[in-house]
Kinemage of the C-alpha trace (Angstrom):
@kinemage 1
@onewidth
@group {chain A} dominant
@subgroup {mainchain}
@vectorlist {calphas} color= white
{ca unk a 1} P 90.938 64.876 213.256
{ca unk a 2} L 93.802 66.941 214.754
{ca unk a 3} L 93.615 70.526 215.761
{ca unk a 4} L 97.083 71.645 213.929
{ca unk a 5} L 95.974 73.703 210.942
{ca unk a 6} L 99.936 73.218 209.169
{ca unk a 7} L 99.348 69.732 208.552
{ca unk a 8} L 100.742 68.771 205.306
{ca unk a 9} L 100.991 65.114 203.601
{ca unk a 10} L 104.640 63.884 202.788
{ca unk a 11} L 103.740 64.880 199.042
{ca unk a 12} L 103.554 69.248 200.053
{ca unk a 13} L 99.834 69.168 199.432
{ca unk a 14} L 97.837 70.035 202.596
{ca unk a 15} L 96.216 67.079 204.412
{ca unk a 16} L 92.534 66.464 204.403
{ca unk a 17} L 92.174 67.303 208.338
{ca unk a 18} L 93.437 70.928 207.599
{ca unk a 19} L 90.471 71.387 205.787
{ca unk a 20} L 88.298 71.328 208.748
{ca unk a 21} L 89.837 73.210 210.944
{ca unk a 22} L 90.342 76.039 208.260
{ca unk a 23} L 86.062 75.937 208.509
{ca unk a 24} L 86.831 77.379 212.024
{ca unk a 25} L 87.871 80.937 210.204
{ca unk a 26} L 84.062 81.281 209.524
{ca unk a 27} L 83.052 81.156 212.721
{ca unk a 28} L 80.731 83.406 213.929
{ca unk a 29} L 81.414 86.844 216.092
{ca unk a 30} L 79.779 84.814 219.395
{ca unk a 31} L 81.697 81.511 218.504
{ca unk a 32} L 78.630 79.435 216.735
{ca unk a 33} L 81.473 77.043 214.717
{ca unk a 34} L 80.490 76.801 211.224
{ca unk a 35} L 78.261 73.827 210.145
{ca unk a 36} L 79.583 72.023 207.338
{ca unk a 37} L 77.533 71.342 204.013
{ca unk a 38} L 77.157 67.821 202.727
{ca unk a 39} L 78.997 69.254 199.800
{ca unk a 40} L 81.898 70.417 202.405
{ca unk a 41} L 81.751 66.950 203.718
{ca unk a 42} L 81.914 64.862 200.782
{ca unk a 43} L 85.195 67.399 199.323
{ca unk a 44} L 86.935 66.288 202.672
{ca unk a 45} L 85.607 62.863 201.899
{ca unk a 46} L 87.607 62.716 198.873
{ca unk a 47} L 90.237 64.547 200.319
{ca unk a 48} L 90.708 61.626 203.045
{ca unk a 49} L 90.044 59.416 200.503
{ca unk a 50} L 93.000 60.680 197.880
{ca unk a 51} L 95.291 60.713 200.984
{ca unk a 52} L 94.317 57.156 201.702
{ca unk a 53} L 92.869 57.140 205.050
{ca unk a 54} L 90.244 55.483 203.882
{ca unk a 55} L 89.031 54.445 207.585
{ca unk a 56} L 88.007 58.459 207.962
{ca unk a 57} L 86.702 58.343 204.268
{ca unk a 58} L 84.142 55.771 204.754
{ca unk a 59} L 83.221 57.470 208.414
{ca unk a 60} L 82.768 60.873 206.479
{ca unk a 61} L 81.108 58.848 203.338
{ca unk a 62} L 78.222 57.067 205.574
{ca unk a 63} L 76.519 60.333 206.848
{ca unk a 64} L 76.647 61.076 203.178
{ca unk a 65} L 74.885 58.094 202.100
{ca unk a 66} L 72.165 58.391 205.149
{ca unk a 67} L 71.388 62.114 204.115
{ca unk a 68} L 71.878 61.644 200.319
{ca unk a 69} L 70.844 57.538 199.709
{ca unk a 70} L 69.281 58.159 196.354
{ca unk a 71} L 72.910 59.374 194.962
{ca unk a 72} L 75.229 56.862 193.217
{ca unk a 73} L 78.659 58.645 193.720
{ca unk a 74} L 79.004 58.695 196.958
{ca unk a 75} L 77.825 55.255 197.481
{ca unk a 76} L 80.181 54.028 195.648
{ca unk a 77} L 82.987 56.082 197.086
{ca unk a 78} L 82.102 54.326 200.320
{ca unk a 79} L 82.191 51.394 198.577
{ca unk a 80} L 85.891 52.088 197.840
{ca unk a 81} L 86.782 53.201 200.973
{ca unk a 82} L 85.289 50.281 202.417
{ca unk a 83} L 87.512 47.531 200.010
{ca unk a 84} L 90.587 49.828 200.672
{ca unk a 85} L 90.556 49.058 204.442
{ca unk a 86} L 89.540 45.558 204.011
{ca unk a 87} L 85.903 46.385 205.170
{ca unk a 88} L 84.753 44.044 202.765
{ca unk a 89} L 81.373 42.982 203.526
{ca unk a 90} L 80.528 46.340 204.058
{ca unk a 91} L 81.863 46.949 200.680
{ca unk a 92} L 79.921 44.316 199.148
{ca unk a 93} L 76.858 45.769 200.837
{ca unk a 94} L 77.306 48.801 199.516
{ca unk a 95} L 78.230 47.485 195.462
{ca unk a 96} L 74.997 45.923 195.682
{ca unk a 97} L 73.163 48.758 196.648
{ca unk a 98} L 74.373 50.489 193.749
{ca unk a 99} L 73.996 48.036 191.516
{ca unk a 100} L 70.717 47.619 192.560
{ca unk a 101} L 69.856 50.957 192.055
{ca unk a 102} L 71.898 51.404 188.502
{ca unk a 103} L 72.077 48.131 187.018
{ca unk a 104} L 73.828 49.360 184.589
{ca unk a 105} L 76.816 50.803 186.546
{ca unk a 106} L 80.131 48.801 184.850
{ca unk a 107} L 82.564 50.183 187.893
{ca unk a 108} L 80.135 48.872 190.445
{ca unk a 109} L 80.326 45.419 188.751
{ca unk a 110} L 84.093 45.549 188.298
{ca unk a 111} L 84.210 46.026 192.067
{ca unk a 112} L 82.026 43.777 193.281
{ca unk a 113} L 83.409 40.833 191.781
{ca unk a 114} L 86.909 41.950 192.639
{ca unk a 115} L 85.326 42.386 196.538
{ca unk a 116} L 83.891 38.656 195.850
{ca unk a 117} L 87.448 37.158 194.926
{ca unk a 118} L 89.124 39.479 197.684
{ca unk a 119} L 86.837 37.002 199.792
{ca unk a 120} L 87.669 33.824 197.891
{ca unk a 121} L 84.457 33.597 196.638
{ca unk a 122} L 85.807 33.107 193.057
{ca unk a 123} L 82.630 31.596 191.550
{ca unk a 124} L 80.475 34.585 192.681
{ca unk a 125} L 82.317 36.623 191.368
{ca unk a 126} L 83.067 35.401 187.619
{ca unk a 127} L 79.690 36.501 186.470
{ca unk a 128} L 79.652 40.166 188.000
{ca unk a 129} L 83.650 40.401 186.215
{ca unk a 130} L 81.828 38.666 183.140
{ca unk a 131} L 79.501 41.850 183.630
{ca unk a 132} L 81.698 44.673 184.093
{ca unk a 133} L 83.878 42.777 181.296
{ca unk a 134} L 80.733 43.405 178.879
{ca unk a 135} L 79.817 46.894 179.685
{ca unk a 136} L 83.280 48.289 179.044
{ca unk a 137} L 83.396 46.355 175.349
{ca unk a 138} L 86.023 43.839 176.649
């Protein structure tokens, strides 16, 4: 994360590290620095995550998943950063946690077998794409 609060992406939009540093405005009087919700943290996870630094996503996404493991979203965001920076047992990990935890989650399955192939693991993966393939009505 860089200290320069007029970071912008090449797109206009303000990059996700500006978001942090603007939490420095509520600083208190005697310079306590603001603590940041897990809600704050998992915006600027998606910010990082839209701006594809995916690396920073997935750092931001596993404190997430430590304080809030029972939640599916985030897990699987993690999961996404994780395949988008070729992390991808890590990713794997992750798709079956979900999928452990909502069997019935069609993304999850989609992903995994696409993580599986990404490996060459082709024949692991046909029947989680067969899966994901039958959730969505294909």
């Amino acid at each position: 994360m860089t200290d320069n609060f007029n970071n912008y992406r090449p797109d206009g939009e303000p990059a996700a590290d500006r978001w942090a540093t603007a939490l420095h405005l509520f600083d208190d009087e005697v310079g306590t620095p603001h603590e940041e919700t897990t809600a704050e943290r998992w915006e600027r996870a998606g910010m990082f995550f839209e701006a594809k630094d995916y690396t920073e996503a997935a750092r931001l996404l596993t404190g997430i998943v430590e304080q809030v493991p029972e939640q599916t979203a985030p897990r699987l965001l993690l999961a996404r950063a994780y395949y988008h920076s070729a992390q991808l047992r890590r990713a794997e990990e992750q798709l079956r946690e979900v999928i452990d935890r909502d069997p019935v989650e069609h993304y999850a399955h989609l992903m995994l077998g696409r993580t599986l192939q990404r490996q060459g693991r082709a024949d692991e993966a046909a029947p989680w794409l067969r899966m994901a393939a039958a959730f969505s009505g294909e």
